[in-house]
DSSP file (Angstrom, degrees, kcal/mol; ACC not computed):
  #  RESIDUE AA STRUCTURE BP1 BP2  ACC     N-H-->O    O-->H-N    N-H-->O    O-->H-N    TCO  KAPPA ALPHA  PHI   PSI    X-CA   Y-CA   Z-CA
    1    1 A X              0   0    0      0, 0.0     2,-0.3     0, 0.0     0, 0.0   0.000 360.0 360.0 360.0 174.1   -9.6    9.9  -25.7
    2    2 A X        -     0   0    0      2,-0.0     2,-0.4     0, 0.0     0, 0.0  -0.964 360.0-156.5-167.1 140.6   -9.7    9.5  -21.6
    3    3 A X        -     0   0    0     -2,-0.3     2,-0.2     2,-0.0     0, 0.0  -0.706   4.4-151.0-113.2 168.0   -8.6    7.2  -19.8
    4    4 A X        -     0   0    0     -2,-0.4     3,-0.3     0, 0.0     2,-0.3  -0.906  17.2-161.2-121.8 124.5   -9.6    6.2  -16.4
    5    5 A X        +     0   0    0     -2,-0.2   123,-0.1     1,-0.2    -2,-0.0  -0.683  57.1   2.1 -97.9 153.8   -7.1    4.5  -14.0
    6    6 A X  S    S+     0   0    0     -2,-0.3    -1,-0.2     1,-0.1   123,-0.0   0.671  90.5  99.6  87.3  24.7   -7.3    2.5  -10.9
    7    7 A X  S    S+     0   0    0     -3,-0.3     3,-0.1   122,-0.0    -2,-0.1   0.230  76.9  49.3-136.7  22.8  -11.2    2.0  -10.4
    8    8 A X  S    S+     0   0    0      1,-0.2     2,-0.4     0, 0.0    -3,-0.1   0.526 100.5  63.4-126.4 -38.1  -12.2   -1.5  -11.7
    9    9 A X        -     0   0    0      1,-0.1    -1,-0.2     3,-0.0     3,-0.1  -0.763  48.0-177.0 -99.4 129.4   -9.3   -4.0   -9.9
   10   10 A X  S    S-     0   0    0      1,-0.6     2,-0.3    -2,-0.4    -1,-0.1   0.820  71.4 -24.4 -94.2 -44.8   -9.2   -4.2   -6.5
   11   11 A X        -     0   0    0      2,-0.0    -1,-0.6    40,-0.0     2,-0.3  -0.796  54.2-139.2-173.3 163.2   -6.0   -6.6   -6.2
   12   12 A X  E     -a   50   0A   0     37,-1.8    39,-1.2    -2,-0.3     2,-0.3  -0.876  20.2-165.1-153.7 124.3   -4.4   -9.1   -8.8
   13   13 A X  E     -a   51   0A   0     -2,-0.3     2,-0.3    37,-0.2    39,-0.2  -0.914   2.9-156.5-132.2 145.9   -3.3  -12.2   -7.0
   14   14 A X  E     -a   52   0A   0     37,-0.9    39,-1.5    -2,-0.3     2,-0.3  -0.783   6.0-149.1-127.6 150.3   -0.8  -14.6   -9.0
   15   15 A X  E     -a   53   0A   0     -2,-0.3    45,-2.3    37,-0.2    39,-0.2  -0.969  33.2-177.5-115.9 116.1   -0.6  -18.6   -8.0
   16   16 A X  E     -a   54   0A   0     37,-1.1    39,-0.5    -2,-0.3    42,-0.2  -0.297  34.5-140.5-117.2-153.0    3.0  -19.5   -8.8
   17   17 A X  S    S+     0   0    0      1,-0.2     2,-0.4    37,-0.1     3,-0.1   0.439  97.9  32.4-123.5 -10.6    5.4  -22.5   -8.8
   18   18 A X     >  -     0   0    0      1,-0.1     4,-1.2     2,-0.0    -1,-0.2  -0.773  69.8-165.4-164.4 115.2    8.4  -21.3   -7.7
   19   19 A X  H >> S+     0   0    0     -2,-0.4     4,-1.3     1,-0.3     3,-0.6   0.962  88.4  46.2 -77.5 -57.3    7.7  -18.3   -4.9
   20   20 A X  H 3> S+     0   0    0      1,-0.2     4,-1.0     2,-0.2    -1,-0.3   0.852 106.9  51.9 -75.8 -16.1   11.5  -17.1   -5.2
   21   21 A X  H 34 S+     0   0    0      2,-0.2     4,-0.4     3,-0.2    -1,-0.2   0.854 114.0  42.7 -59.3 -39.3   12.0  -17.1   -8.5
   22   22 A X  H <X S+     0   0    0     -4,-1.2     4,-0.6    -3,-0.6    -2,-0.2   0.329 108.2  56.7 -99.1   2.4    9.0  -15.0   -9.1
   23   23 A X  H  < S+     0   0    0     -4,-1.3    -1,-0.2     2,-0.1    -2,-0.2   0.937 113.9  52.5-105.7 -44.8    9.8  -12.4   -5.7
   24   24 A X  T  X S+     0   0    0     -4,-1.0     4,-0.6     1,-0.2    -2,-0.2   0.304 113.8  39.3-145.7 -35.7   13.5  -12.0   -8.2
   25   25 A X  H  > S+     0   0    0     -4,-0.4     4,-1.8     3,-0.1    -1,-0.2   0.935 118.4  38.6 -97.2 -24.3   11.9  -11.2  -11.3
   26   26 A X  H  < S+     0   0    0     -4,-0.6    -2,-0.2     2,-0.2    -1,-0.1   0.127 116.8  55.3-118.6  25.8    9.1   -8.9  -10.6
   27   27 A X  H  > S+     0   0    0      3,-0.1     4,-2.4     9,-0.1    -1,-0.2   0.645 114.5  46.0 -79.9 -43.9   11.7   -7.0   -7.6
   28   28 A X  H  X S+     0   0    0     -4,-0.6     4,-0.9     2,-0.2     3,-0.5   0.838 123.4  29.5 -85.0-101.6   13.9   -6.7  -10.8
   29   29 A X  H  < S+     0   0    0     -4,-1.8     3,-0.2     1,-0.3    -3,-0.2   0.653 130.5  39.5 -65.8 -51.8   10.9   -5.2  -13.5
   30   30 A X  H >>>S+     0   0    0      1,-0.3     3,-3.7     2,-0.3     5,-0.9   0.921 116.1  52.6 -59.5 -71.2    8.7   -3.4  -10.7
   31   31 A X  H >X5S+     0   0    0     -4,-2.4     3,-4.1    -3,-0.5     4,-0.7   0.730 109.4  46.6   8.1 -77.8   12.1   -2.4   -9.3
   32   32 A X  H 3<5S+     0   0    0     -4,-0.9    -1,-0.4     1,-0.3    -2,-0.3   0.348 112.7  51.6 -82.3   5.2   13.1   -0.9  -13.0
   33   33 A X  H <45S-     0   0    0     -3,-3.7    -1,-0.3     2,-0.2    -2,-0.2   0.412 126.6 -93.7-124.8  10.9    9.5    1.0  -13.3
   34   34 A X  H <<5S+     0   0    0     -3,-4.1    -3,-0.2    -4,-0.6    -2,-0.2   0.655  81.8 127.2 121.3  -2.9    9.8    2.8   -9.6
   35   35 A X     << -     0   0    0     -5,-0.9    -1,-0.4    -4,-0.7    -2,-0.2  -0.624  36.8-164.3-121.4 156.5    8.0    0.5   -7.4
   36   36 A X        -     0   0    0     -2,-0.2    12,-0.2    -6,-0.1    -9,-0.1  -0.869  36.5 -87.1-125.4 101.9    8.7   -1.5   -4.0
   37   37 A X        -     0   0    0     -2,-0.2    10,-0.2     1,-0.1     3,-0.1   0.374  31.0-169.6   1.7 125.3    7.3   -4.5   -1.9
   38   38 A X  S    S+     0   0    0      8,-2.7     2,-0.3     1,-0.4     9,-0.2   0.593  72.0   0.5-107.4 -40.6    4.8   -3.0    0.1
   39   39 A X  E    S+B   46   0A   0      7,-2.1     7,-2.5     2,-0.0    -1,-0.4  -0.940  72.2 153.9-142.2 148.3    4.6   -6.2    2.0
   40   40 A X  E     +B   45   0A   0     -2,-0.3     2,-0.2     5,-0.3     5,-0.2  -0.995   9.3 158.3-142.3 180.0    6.2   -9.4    2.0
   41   41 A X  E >   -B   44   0A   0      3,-0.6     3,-1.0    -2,-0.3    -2,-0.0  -0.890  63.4 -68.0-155.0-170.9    7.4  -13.0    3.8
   42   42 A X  T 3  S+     0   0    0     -2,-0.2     3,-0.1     1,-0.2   -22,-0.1   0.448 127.3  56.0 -76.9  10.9    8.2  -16.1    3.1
   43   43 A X  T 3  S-     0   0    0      1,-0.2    11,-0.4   -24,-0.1     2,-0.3   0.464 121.5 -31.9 -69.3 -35.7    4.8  -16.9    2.1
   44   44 A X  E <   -B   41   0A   0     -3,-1.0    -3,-0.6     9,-0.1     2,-0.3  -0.836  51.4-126.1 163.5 158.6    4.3  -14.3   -0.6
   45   45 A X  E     -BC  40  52A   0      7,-1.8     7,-3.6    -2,-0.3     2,-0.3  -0.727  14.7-150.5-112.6 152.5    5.1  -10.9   -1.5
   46   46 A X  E     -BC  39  51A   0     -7,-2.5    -8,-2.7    -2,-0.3    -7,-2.1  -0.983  10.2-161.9-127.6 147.3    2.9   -7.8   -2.4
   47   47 A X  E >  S- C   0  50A   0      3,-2.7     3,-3.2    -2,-0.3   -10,-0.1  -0.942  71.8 -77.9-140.4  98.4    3.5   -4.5   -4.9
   48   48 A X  T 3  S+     0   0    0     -2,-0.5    -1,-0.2     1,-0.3   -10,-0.1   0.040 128.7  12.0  83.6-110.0    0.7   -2.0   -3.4
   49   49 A X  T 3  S+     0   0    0    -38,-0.1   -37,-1.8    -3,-0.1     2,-0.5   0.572 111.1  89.9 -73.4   8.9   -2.3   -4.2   -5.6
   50   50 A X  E <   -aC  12  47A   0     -3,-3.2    -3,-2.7   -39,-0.2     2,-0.3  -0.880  54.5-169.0-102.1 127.5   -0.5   -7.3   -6.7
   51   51 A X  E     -aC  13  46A   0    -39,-1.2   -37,-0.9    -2,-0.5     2,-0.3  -0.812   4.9-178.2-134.2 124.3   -0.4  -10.2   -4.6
   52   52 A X  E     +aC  14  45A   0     -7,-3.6    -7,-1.8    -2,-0.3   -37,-0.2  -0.694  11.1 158.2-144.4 121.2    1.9  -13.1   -5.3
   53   53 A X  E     -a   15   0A   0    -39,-1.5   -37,-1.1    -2,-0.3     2,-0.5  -0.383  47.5 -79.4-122.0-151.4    2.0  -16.3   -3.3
   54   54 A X  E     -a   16   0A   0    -11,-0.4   -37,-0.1   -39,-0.2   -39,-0.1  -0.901  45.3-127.7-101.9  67.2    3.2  -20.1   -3.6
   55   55 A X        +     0   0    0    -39,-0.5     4,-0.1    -2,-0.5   -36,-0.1   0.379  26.7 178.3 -38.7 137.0    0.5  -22.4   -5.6
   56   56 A X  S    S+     0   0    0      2,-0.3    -1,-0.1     0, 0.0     3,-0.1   0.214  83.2   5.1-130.5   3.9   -0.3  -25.4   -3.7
   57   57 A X  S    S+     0   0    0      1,-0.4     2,-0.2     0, 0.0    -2,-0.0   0.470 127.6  14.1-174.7   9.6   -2.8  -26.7   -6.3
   58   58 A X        -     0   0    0    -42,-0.2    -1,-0.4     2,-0.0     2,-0.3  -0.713  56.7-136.7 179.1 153.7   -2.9  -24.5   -9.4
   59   59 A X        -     0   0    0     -2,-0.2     2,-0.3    -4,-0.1   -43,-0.1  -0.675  26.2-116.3-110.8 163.8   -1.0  -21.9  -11.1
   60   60 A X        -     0   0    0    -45,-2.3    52,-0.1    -2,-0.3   -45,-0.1  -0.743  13.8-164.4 -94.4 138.9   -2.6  -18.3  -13.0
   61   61 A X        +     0   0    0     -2,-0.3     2,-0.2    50,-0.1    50,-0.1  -0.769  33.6 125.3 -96.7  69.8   -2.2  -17.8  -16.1
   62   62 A X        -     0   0    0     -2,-0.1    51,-4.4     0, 0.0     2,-0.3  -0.671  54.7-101.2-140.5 164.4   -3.0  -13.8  -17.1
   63   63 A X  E     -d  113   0B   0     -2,-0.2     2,-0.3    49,-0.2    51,-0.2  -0.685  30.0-158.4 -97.2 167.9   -1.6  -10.7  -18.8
   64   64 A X  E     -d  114   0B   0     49,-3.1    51,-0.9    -2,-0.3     2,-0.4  -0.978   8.7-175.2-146.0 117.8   -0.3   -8.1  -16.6
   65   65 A X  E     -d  115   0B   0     -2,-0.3     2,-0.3    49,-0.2    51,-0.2  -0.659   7.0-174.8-140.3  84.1   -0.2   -5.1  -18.0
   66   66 A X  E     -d  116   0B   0     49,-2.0    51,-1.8    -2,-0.4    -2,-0.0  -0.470  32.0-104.5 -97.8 157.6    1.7   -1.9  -15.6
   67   67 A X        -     0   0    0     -2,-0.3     2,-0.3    49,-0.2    51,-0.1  -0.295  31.6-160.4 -75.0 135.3    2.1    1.8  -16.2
   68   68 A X        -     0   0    0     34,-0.1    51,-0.3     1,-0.0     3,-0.1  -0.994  20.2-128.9-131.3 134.2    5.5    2.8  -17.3
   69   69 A X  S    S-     0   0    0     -2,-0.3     2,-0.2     1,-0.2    49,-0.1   0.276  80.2 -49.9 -70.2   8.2    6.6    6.8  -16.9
   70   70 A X  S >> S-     0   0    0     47,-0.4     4,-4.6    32,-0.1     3,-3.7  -0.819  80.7 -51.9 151.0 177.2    7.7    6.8  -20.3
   71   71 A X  H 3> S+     0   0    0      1,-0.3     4,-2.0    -2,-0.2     5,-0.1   0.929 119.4  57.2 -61.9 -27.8    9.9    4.6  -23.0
   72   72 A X  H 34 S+     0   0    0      1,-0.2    -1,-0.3     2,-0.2     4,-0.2   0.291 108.6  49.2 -99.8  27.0   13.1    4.3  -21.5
   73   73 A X  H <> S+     0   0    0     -3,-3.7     4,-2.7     3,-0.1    -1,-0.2   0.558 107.2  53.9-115.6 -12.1   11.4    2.5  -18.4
   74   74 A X  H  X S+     0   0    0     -4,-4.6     4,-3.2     1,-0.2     5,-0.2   0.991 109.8  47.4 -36.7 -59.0    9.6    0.4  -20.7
   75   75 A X  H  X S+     0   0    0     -4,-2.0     4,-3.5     1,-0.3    -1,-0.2   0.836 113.5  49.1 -50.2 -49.0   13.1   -0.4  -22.1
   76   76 A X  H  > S+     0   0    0      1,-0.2     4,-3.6    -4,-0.2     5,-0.5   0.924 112.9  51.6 -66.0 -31.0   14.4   -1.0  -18.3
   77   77 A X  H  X S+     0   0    0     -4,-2.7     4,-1.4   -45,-0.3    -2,-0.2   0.932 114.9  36.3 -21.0 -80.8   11.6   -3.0  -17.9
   78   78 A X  H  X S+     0   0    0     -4,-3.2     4,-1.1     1,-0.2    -1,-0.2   0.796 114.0  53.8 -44.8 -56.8   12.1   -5.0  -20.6
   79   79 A X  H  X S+     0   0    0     -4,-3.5     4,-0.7     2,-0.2     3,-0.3   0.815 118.5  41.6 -87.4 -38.5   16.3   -5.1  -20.4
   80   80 A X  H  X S+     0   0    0     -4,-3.6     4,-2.2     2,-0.2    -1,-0.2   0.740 104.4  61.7 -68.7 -26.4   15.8   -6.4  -16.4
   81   81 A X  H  <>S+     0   0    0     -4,-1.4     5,-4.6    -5,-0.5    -2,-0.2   0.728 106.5  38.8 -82.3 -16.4   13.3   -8.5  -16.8
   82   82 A X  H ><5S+     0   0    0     -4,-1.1     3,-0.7    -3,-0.3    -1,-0.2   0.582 115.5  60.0 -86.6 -19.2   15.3  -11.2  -19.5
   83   83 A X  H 3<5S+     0   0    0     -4,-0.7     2,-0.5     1,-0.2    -2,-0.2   0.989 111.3  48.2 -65.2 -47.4   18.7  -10.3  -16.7
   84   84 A X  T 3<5S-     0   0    0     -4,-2.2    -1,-0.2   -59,-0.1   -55,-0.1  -0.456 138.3 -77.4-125.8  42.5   16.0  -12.0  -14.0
   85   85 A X  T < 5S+     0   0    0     -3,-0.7    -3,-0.2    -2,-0.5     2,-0.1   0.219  88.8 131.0 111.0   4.9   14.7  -14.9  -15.3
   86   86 A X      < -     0   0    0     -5,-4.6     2,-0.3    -6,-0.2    -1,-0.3  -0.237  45.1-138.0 -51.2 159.2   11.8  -13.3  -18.3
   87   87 A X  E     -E  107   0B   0     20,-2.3    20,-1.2    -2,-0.1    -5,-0.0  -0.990  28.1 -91.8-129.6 146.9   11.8  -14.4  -21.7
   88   88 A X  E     +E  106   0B   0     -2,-0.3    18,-0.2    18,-0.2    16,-0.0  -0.051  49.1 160.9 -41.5 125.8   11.3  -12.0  -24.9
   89   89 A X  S    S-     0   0    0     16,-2.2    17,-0.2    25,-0.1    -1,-0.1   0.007  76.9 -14.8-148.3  19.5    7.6  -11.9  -25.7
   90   90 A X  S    S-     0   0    0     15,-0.2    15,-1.7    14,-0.1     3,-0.1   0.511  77.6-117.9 135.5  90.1    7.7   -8.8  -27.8
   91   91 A X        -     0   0    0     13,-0.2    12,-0.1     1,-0.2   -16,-0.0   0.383  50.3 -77.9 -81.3 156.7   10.7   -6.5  -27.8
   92   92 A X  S    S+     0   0    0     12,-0.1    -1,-0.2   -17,-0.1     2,-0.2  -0.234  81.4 119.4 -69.5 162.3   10.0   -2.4  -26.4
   93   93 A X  E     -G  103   0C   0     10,-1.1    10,-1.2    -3,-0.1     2,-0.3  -0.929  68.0 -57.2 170.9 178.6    8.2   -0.5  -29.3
   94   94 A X  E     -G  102   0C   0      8,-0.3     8,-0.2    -2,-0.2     2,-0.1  -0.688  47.9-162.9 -64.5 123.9    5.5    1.3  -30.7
   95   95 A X        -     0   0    0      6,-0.7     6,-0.4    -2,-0.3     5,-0.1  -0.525  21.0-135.7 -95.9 170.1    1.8   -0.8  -30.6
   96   96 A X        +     0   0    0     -2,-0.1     3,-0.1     4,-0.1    -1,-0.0   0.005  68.9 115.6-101.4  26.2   -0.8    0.2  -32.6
   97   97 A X  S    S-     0   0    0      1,-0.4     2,-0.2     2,-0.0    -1,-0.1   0.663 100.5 -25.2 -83.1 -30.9   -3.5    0.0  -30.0
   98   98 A X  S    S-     0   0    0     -3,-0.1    -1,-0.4     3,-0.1     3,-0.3  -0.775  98.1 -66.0-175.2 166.7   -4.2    3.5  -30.1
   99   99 A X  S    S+     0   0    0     -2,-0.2    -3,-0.1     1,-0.2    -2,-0.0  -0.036 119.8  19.4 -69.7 154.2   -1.6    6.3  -31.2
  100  100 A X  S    S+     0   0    0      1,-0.2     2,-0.3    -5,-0.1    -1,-0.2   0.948  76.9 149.6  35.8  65.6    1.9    6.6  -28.3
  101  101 A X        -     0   0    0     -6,-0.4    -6,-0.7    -3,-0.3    -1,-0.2  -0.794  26.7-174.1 -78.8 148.7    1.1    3.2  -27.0
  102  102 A X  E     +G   94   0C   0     -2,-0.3    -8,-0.3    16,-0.3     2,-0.2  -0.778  16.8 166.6-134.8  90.1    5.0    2.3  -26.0
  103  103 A X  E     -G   93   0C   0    -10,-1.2   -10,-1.1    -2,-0.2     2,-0.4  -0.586  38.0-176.1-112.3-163.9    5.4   -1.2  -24.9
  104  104 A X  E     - F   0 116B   0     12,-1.4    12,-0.8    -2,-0.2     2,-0.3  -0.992  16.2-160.9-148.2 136.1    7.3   -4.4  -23.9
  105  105 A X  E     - F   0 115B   0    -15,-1.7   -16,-2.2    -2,-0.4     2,-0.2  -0.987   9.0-178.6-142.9 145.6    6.0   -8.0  -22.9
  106  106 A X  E     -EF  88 114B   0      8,-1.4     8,-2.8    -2,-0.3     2,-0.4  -0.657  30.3-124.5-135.9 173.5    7.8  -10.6  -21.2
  107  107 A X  E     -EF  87 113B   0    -20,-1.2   -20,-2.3    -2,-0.2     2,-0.3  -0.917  33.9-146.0-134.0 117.7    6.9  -14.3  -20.0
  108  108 A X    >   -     0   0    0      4,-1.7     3,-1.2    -2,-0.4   -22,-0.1  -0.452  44.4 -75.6 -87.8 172.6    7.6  -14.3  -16.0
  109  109 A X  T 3  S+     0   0    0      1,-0.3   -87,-0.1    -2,-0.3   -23,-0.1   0.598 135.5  44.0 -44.0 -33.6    8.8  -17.6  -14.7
  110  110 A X  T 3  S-     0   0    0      2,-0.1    -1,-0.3   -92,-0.0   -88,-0.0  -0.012 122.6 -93.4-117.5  44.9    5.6  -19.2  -14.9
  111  111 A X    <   +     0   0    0     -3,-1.2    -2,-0.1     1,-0.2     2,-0.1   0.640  66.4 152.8  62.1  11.3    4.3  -18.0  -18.4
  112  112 A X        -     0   0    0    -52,-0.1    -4,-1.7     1,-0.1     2,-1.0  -0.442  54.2-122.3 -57.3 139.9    2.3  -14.9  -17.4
  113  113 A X  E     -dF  63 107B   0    -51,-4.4   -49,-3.1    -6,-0.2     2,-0.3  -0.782  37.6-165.5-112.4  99.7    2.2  -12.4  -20.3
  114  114 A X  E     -dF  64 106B   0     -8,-2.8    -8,-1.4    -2,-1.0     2,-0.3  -0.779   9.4-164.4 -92.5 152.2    3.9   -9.4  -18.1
  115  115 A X  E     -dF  65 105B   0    -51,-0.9   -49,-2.0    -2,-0.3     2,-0.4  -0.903  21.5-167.7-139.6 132.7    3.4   -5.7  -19.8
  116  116 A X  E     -dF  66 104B   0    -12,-0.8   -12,-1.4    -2,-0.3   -49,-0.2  -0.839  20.8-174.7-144.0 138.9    4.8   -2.6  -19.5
  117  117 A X        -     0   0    0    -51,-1.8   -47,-0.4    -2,-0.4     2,-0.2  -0.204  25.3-168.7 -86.3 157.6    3.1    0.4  -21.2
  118  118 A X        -     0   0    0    -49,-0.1   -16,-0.3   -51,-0.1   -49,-0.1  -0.682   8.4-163.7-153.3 124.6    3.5    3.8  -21.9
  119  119 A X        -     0   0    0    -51,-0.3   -18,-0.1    -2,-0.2   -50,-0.0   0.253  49.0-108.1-106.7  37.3    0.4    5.4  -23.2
  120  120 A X        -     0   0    0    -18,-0.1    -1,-0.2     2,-0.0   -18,-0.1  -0.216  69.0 -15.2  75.2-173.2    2.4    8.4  -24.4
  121  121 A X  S    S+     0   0    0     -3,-0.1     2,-0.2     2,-0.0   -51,-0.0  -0.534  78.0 166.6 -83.8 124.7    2.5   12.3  -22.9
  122  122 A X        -     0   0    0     -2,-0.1     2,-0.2     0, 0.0    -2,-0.0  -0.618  41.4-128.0-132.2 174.7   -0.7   12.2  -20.8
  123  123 A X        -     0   0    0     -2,-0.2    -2,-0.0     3,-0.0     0, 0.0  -0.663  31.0-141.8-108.0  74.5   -2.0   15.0  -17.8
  124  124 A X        -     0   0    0     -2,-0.2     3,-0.1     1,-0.2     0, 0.0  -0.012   2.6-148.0 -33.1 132.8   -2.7   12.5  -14.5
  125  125 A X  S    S-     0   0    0      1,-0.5     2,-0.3     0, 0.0    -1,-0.2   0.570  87.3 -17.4 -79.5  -8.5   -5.9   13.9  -12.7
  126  126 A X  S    S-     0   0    0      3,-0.0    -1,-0.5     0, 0.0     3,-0.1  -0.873  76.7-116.1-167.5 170.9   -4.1   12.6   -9.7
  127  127 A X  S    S-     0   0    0      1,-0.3     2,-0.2    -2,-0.3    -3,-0.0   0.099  87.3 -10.6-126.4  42.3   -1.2   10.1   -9.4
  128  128 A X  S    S-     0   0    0   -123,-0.1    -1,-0.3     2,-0.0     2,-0.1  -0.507  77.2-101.3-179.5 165.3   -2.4    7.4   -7.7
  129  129 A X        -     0   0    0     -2,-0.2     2,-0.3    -3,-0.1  -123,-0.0  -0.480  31.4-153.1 -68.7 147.3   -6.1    6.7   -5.5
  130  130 A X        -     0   0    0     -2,-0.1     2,-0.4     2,-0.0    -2,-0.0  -0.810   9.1-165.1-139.6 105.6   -5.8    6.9   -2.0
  131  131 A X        +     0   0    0     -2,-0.3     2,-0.4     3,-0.0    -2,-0.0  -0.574   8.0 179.1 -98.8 128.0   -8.3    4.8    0.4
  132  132 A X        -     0   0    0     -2,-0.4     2,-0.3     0, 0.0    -2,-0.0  -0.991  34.2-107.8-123.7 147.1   -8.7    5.4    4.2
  133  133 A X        -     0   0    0     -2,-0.4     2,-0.0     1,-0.1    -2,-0.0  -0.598  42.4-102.3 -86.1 147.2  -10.7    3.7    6.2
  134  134 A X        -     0   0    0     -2,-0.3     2,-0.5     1,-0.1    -1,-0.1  -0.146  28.3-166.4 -97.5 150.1  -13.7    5.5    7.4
  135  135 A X              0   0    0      1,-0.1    -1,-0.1    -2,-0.0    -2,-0.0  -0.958 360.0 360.0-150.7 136.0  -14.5    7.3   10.9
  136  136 A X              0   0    0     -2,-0.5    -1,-0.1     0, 0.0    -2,-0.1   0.217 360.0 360.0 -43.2 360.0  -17.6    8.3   12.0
């Protein structure tokens, strides 16, 4: 099997109900898999593609499904994300979705089905995409 990462989603933008609640849980599980705000204010926060702002007239509802460097950040994942305001939506383990799937799923503060993966010992062809813009 082959994967290919990062070339179909452009950004993933969340509508939520309660803006600090949801900057406190997914500092705390993006936090626990390596990651940082790349931008925020008191309007809404960003993690490199993930956009998350305030809902002023409807909230998302999606799975969320992020790349974990192995099982024991699933686990941290997992183990920060009920400390910071998840709930249990399917404890770390083995999936059967294809042989070393590793995962964990939580319910954020507004009922988004959050994921972290590990799709077992892989080779990266690079370890992440990098866009500039272009000149002539």
């Amino acid at each position: 099997m082959e994967f290919h990462q990062g070339r179909l989603i452009d950004h993933v933008h969340l509508r939520v109900g309660d803006l600090a609640a949801s900057k406190r849980f997914y500092r705390a599980v993006l936090g626990a898999l390596g990651h940082h705000p790349t931008y925020e204010t008191d309007a809404f926060f960003a993690f490199d593609e993930f956009f998350v702002d305030a809902a002023e007239d409807y909230r998302t509802r999606v799975h969320l499904a992020f790349q974990a460097a192995g099982p024991d950040a699933v686990q941290r994942f997992y183990d920060t994300g009920l400390a910071n305001g998840g709930t249990d939506n399917g404890p770390p383990g083995e999936r059967s979705y294809h042989p070393g799937y590793f995962a964990a799923f939580l319910l954020d503060p507004d009922g988004n089905n959050v994921e972290a993966v590990y799709h077992g010992p892989n080779t990266r062809s690079s370890p992440d995409v990098v866009v500039r813009p272009f000149e002539p």
